[in-house]
C-alpha beads as a LAMMPS data file, in Angstrom:
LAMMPS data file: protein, C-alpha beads

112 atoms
111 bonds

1 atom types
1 bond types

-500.0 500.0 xlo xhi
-500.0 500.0 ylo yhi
-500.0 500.0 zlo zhi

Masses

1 110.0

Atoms # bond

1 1 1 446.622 -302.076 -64.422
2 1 1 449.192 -303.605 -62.289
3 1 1 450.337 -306.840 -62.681
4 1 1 453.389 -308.986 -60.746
5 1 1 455.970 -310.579 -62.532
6 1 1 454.130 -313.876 -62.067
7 1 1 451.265 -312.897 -63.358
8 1 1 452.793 -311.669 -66.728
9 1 1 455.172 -314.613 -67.022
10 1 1 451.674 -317.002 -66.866
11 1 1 450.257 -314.805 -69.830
12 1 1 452.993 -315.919 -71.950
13 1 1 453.928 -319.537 -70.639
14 1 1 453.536 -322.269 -73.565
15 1 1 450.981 -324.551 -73.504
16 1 1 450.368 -328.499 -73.386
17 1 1 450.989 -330.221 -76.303
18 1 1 448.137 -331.410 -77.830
19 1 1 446.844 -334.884 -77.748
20 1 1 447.597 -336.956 -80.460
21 1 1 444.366 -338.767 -82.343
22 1 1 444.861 -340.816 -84.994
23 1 1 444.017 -339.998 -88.272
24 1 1 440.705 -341.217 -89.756
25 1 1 440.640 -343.735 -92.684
26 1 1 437.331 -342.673 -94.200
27 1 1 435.248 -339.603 -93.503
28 1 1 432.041 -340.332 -91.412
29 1 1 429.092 -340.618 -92.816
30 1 1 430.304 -340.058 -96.295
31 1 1 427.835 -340.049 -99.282
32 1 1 427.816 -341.386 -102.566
33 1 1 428.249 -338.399 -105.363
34 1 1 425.640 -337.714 -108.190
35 1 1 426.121 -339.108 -111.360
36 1 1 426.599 -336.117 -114.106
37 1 1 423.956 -334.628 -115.883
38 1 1 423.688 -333.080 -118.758
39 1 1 421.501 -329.750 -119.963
40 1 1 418.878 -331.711 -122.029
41 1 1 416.184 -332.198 -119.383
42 1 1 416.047 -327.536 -119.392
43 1 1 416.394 -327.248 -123.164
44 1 1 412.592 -326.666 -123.316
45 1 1 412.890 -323.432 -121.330
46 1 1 415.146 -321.867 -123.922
47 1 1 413.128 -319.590 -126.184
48 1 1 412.653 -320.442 -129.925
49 1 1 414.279 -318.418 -132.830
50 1 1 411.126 -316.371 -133.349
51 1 1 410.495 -315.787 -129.124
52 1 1 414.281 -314.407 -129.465
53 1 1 413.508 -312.300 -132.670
54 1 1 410.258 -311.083 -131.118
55 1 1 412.438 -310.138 -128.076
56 1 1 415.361 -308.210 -129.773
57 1 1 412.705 -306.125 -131.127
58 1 1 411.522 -304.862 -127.827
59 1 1 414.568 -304.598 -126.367
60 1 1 416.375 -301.323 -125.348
61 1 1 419.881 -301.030 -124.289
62 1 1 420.697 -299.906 -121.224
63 1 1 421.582 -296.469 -120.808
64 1 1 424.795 -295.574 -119.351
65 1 1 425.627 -293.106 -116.661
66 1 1 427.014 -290.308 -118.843
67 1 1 423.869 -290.456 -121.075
68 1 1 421.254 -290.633 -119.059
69 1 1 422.821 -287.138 -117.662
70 1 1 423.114 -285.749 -121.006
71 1 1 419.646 -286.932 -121.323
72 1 1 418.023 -285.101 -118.611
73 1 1 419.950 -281.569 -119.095
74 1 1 418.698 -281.846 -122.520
75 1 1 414.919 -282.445 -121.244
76 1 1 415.864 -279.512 -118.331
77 1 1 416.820 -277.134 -121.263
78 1 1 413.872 -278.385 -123.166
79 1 1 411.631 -277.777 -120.805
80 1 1 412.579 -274.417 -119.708
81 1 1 412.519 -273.274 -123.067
82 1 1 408.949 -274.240 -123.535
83 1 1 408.274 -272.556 -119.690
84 1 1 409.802 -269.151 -120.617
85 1 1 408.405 -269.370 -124.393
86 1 1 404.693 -269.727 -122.386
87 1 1 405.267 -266.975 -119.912
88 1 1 406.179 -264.575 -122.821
89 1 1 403.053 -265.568 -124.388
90 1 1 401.150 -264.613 -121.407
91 1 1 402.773 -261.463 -120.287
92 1 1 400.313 -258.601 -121.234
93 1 1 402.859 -255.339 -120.716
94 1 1 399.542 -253.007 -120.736
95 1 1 397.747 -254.512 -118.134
96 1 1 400.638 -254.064 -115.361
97 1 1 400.729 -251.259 -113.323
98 1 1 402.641 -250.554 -110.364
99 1 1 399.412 -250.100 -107.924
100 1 1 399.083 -253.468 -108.277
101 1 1 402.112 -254.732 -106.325
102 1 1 403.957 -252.745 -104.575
103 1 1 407.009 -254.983 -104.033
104 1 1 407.916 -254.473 -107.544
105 1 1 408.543 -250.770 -107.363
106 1 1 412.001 -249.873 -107.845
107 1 1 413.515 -246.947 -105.616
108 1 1 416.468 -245.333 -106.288
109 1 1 418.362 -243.089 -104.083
110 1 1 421.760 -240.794 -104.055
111 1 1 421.672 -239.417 -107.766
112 1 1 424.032 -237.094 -106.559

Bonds

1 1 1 2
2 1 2 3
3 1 3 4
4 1 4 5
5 1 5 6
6 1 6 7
7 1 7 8
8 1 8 9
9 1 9 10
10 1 10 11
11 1 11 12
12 1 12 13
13 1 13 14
14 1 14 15
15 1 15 16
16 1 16 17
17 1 17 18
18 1 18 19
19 1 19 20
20 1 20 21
21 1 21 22
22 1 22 23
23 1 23 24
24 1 24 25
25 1 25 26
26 1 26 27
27 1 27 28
28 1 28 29
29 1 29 30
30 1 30 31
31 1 31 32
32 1 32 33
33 1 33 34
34 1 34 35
35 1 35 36
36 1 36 37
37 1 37 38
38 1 38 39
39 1 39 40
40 1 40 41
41 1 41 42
42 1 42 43
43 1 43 44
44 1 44 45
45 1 45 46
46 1 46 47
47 1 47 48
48 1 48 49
49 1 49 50
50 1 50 51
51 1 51 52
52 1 52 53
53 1 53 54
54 1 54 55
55 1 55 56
56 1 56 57
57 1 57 58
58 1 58 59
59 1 59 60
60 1 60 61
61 1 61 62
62 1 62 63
63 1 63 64
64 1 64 65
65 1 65 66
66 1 66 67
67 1 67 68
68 1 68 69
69 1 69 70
70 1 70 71
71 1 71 72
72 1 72 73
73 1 73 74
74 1 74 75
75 1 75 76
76 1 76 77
77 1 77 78
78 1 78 79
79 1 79 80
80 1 80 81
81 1 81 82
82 1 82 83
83 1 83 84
84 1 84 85
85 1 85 86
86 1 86 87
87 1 87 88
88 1 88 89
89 1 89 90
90 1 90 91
91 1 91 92
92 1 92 93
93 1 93 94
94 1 94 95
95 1 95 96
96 1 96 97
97 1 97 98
98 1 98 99
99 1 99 100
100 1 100 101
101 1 101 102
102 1 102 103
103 1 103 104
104 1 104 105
105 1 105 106
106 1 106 107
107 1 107 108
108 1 108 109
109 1 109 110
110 1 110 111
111 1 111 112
């Protein structure tokens, strides 16, 4: 991109002033502000002492990060304790052979 000296000088020339407005008394259209409030009229939605009693009871904290992943290894280990305990319990040594699967036949070579 070429540009003359002109050119560049323009990109940097200072601008007009700005026109001077005068300043306005009171905003435009300006509204009147809401008289305070109090809580009173949303009392009724708060729960009573037995609702809140009845409530703790139910309630459950909520579990944090580092428990809920000591949590789940403990259910992993848990559960893969009860998976191996099961396949014990159904392993029958007798009944396997090596006809039947011929993928589990070990064969070793170079004895020498």
């Amino acid at each position: 991109l070429i540009m003359s000296m002109h050119q560049l000088a323009q990109l940097f020339k200072a601008r007009d002033p700005l026109e001077y407005m005068k300043p306005y008394i009171e905003q435009v259209g300006k509204k009147r502000p809401l008289p305070y409030t109090g809580v009173a009229w949303c009392v009724s939605a708060f729960e009573t002492p037995e609702e809140y009693e009845e409530i703790m009871k139910t309630w459950k904290p909520i579990e944090q990060r580092k428990e809920r992943r000591i949590r789940i290894a403990q259910e992993r280990k848990e559960s893969s304790v009860v998976r191996v305990q099961e396949a014990i319990e159904r392993w029958n040594p007798s009944g396997y052979t090596f006809d039947t699967d011929a993928y589990k036949t070990l064969f070793v070579g170079r004895l020498s």
